[in-house]
MMTF fields as JSON, N, C-alpha, C and O atoms, coordinates in Angstrom:
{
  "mmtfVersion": "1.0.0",
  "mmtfProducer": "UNKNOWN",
  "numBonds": 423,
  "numAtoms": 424,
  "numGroups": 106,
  "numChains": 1,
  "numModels": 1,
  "chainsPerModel": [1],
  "groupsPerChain": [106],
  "chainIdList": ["A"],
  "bondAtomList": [4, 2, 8, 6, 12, 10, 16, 14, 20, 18, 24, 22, 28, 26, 32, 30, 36, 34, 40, 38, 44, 42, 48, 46, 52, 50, 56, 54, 60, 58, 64, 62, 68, 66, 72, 70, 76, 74, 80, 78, 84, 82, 88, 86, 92, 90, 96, 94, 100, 98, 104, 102, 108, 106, 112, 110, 116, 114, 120, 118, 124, 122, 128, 126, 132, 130, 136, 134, 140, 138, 144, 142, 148, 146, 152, 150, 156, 154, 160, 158, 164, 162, 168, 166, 172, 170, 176, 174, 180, 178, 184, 182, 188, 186, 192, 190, 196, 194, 200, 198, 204, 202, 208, 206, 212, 210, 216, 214, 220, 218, 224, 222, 228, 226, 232, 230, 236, 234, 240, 238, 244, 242, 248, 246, 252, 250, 256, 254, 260, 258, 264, 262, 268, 266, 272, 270, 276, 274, 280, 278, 284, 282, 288, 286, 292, 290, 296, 294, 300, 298, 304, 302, 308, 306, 312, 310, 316, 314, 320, 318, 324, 322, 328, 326, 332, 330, 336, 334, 340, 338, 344, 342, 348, 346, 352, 350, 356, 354, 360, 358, 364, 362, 368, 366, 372, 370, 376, 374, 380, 378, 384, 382, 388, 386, 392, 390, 396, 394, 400, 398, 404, 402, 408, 406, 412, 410, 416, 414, 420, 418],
  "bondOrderList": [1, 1, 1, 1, 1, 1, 1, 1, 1, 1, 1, 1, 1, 1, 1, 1, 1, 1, 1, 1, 1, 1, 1, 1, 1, 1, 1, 1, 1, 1, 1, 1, 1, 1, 1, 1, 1, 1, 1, 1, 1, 1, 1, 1, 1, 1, 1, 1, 1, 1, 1, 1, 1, 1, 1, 1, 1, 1, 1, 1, 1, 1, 1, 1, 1, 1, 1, 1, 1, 1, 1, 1, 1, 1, 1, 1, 1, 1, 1, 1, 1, 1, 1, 1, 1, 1, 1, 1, 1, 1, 1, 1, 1, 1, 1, 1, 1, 1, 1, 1, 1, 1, 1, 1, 1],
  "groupList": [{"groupName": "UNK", "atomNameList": ["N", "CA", "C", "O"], "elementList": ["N", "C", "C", "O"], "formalChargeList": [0, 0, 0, 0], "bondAtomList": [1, 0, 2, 1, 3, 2], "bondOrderList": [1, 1, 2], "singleLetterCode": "X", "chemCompType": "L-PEPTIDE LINKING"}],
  "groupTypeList": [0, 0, 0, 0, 0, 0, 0, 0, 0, 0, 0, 0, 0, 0, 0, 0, 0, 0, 0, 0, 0, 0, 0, 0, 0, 0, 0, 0, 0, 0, 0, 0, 0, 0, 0, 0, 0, 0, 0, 0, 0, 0, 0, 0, 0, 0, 0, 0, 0, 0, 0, 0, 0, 0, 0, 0, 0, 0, 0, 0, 0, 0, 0, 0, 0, 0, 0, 0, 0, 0, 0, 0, 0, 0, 0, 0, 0, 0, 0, 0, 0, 0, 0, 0, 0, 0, 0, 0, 0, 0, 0, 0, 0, 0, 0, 0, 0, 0, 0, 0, 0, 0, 0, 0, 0, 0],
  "groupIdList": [1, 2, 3, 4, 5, 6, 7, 8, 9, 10, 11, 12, 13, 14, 15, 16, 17, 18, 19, 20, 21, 22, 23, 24, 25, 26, 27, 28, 29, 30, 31, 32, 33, 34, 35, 36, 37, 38, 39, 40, 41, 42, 43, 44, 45, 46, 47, 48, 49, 50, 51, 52, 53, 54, 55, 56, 57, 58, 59, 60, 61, 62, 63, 64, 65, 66, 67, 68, 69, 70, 71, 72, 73, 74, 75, 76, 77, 78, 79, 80, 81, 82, 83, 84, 85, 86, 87, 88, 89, 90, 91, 92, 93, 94, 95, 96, 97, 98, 99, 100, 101, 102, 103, 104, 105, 106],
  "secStructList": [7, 7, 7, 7, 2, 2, 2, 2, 2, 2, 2, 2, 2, 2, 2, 6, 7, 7, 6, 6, 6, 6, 6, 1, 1, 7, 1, 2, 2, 2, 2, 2, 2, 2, 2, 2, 2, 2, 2, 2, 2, 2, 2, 2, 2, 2, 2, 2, 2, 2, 2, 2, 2, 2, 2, 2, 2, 6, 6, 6, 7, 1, 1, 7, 7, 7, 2, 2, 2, 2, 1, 7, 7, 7, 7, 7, 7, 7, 7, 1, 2, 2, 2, 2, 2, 2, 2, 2, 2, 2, 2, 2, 2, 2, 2, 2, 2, 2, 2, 2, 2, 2, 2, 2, 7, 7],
  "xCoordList": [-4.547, -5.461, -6.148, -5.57, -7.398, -7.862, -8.851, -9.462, -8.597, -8.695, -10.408, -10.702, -11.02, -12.391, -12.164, -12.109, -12.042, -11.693, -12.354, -11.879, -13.921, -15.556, -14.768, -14.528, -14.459, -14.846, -13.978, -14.142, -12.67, -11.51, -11.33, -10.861, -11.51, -12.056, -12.959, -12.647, -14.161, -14.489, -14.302, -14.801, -13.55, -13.09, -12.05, -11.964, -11.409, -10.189, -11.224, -11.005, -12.385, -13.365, -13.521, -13.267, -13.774, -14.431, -13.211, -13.322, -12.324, -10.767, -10.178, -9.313, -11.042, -10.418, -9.726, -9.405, -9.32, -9.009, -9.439, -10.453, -9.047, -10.032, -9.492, -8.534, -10.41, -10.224, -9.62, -9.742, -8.622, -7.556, -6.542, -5.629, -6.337, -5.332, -5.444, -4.504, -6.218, -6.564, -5.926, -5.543, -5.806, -5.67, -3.823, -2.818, -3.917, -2.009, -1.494, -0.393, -1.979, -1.341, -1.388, -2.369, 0.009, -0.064, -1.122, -2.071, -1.346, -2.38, -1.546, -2.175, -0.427, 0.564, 0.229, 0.001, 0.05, 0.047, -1.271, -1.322, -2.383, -3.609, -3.592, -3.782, -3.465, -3.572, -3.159, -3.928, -1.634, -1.159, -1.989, -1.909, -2.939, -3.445, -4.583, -4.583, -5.593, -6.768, -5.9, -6.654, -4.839, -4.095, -4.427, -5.123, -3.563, -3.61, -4.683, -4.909, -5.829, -7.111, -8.176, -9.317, -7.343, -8.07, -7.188, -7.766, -6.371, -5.348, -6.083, -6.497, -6.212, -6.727, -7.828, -7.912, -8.682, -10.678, -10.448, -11.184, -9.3, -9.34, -8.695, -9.575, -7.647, -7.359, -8.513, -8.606, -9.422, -10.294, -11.092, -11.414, -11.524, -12.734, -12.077, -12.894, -10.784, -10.226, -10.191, -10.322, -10.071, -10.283, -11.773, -12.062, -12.542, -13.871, -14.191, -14.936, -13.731, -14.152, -13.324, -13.967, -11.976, -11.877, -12.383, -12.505, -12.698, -13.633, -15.031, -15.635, -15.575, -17.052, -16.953, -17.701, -15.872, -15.614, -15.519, -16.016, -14.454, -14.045, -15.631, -15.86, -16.571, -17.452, -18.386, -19.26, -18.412, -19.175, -18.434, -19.007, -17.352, -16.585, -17.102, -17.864, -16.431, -16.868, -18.431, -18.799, -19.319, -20.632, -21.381, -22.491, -20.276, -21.037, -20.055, -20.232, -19.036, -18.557, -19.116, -19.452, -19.294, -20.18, -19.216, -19.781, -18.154, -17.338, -16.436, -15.747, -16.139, -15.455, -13.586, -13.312, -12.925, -11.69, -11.583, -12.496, -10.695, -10.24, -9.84, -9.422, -10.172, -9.861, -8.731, -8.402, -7.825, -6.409, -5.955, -5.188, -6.265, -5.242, -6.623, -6.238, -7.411, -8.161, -7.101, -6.178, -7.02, -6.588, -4.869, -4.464, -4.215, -2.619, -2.134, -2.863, -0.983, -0.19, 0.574, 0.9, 0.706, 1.512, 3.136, 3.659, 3.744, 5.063, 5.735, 5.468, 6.371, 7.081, 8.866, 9.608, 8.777, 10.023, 11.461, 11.622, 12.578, 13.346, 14.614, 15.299, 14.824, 15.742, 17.459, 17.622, 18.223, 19.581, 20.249, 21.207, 19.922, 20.762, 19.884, 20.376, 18.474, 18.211, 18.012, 17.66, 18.536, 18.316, 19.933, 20.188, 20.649, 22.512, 22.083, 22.148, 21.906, 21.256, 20.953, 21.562, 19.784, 19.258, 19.99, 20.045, 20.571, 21.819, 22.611, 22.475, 23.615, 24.345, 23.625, 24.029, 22.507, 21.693, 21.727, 22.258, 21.39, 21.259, 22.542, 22.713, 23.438, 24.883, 25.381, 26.184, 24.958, 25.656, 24.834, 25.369, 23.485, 22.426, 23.206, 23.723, 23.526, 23.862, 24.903, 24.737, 26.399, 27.635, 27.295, 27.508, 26.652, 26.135, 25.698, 26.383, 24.394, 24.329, 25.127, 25.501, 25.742, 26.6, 27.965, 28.652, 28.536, 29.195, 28.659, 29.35, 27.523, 26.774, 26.519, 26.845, 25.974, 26.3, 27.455, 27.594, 28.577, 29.8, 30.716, 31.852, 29.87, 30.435, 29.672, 30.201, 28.284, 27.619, 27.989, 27.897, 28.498, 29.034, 31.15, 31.957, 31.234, 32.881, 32.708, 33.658],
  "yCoordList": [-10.063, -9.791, -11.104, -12.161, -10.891, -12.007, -11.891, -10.956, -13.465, -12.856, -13.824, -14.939, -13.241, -13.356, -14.261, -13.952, -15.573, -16.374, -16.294, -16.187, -16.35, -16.319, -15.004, -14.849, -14.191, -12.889, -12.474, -11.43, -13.364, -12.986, -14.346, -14.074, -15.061, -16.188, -15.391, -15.284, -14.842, -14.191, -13.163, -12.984, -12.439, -11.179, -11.957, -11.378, -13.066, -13.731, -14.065, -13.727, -14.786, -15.339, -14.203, -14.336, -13.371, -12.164, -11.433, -10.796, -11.645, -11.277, -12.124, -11.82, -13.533, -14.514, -15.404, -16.37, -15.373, -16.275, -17.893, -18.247, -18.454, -20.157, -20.774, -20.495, -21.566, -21.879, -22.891, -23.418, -23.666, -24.179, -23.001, -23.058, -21.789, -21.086, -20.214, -19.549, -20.285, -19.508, -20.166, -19.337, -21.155, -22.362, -22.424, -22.204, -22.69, -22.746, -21.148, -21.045, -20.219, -19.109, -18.1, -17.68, -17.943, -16.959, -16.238, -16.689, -15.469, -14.617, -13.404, -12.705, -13.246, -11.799, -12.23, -11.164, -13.266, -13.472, -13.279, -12.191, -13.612, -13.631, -11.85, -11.106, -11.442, -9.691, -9.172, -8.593, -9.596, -9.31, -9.476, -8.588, -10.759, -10.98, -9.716, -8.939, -9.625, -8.641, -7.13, -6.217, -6.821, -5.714, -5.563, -4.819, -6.622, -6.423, -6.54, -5.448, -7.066, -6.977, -6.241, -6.135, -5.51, -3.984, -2.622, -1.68, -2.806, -2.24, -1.999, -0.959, -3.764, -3.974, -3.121, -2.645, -3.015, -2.775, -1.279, -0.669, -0.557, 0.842, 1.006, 1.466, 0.802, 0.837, 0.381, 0.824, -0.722, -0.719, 0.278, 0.739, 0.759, 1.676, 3.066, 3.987, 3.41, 4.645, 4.207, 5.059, 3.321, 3.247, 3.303, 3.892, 2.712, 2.756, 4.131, 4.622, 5.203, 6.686, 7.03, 7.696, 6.534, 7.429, 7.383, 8.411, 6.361, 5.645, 6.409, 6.738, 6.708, 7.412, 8.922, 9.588, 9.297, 10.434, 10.885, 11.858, 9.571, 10.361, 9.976, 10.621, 8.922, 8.599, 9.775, 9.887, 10.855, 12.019, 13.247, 14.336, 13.111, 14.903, 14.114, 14.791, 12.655, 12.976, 12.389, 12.166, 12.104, 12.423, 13.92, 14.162, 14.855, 16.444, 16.846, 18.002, 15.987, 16.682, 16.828, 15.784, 17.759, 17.859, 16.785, 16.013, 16.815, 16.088, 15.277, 15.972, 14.263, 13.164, 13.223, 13.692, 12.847, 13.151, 11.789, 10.965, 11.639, 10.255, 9.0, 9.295, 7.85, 7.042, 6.414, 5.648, 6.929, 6.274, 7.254, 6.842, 8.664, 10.024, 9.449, 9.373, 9.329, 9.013, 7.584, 8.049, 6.751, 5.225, 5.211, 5.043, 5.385, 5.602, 4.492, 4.029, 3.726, 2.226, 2.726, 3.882, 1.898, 2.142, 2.408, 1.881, 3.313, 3.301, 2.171, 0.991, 2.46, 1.029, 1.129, 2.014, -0.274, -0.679, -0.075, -0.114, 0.615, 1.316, 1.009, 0.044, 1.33, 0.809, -0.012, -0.233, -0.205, -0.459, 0.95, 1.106, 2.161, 3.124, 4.24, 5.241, 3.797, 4.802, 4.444, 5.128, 2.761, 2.05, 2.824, 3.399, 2.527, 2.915, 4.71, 5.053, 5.255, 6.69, 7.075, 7.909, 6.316, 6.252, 5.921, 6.491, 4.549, 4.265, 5.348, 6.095, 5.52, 7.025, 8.31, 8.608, 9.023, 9.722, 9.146, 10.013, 8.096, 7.276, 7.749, 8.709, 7.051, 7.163, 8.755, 9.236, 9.165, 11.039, 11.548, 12.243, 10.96, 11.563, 11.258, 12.19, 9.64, 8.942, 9.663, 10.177, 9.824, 10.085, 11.313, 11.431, 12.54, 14.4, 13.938, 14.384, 12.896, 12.718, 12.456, 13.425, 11.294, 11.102, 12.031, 11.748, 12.817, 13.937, 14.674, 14.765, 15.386, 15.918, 15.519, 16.329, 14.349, 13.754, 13.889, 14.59, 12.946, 13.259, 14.801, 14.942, 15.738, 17.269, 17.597, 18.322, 17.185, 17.819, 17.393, 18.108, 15.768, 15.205, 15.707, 15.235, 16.149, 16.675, 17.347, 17.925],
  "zCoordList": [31.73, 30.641, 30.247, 29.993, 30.237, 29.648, 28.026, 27.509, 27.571, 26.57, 26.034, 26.465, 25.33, 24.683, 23.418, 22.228, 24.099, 22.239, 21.216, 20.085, 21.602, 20.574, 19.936, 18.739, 20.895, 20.101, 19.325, 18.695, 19.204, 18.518, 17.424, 16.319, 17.566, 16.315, 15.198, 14.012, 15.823, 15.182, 14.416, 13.305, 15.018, 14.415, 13.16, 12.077, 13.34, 12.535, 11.291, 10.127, 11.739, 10.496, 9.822, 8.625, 10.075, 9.405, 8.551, 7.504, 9.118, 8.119, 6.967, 6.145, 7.167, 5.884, 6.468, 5.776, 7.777, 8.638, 8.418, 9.018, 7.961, 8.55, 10.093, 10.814, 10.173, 12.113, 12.257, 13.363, 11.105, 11.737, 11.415, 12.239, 10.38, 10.377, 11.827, 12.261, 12.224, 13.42, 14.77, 15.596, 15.013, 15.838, 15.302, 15.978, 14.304, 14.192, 14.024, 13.484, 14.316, 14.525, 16.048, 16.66, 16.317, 17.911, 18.129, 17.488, 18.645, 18.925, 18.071, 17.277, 18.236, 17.721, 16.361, 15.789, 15.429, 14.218, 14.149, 13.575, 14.354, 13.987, 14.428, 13.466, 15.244, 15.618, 13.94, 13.173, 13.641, 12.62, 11.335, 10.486, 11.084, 10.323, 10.215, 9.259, 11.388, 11.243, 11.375, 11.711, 11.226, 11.298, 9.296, 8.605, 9.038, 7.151, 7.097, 6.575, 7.224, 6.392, 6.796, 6.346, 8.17, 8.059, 6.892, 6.351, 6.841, 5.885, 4.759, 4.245, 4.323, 3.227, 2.672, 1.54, 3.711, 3.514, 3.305, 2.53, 4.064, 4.114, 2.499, 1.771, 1.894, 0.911, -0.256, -1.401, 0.453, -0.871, -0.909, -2.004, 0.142, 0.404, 0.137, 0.112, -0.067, -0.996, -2.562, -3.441, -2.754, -4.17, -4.758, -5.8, -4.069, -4.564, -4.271, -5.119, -2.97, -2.916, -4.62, -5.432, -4.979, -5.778, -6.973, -7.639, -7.357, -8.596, -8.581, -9.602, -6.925, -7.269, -7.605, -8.321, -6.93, -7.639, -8.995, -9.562, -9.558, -10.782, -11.756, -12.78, -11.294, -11.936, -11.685, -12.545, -10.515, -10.536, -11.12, -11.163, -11.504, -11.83, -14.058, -14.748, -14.668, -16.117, -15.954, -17.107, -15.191, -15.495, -15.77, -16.244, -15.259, -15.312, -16.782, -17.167, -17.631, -18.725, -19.927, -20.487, -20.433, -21.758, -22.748, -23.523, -22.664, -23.534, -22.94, -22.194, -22.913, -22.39, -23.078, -24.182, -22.459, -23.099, -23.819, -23.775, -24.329, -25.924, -24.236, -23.116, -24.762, -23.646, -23.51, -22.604, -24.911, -24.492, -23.624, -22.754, -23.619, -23.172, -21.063, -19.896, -21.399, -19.848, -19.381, -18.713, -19.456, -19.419, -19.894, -21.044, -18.948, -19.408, -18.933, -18.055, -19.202, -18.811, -17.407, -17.136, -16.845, -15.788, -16.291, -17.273, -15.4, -15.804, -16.558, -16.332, -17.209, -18.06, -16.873, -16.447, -16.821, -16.2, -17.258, -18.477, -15.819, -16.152, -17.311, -16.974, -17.95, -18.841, -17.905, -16.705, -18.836, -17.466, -17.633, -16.876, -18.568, -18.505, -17.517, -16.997, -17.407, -17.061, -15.165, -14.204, -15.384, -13.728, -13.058, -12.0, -14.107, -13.493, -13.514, -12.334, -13.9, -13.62, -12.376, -11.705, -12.004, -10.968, -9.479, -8.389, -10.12, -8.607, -8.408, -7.439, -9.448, -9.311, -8.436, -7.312, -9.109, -8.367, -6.844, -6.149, -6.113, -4.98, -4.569, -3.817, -5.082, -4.31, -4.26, -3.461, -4.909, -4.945, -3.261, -2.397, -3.216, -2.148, -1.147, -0.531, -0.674, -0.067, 0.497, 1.604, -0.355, 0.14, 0.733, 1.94, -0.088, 0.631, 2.052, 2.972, 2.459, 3.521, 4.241, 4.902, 4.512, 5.319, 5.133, 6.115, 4.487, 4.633, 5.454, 6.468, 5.501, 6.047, 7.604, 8.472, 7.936, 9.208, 9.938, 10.94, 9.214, 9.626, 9.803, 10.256, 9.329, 9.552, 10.569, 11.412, 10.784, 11.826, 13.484, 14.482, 13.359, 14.457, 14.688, 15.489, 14.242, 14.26, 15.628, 16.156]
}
């Protein structure tokens, strides 16, 4: 295989790459690199689809909803009763599975 340096420098520039990070990284790392910052572009380019959307569904509302009830906080981090909750839940799943495994392999 041979490989097209112009054309893969390039492709690295165009990812955010600079051309000594380009130069101190494998080829598997720089692949890796334009791997995430195609990732990246697709994830931005769903957010901006979903932003034009929602900017076309309340442009057709006669009435706009209150902007605290539109604009909500992100989950608030779990309490420790409701984190030990959670592990428990984990470990109950955990042990059924592998019960489960271990009955199916008998």
């Amino acid at each position: 295989m041979t490989w097209d340096w112009d054309q893969f420098l390039a492709a690295a520039l165009e990812a955010g790459l600079t051309v000594l990070e380009f130069w101190a990284l494998t080829p598997r790392e720089v692949y890796m690199a334009l791997a995430a910052a195609t990732e990246r572009a697709i994830q931005a380019h769903i957010a901006q689809r979903w932003a034009v959307w929602h900017l076309a569904v309340l442009l057709r509302q006669k009435r706009l909803p209150q902007f605290r009830q539109f604009v909500r906080r992100p989950p608030q981090k779990p309490t420790p009763k409701e984190l030990a909750a959670k592990r428990a839940d984990h470990a109950r799943i955990v042990a059924a599975y592998e019960a489960a495994l271990e009955k199916r392999h008998e």
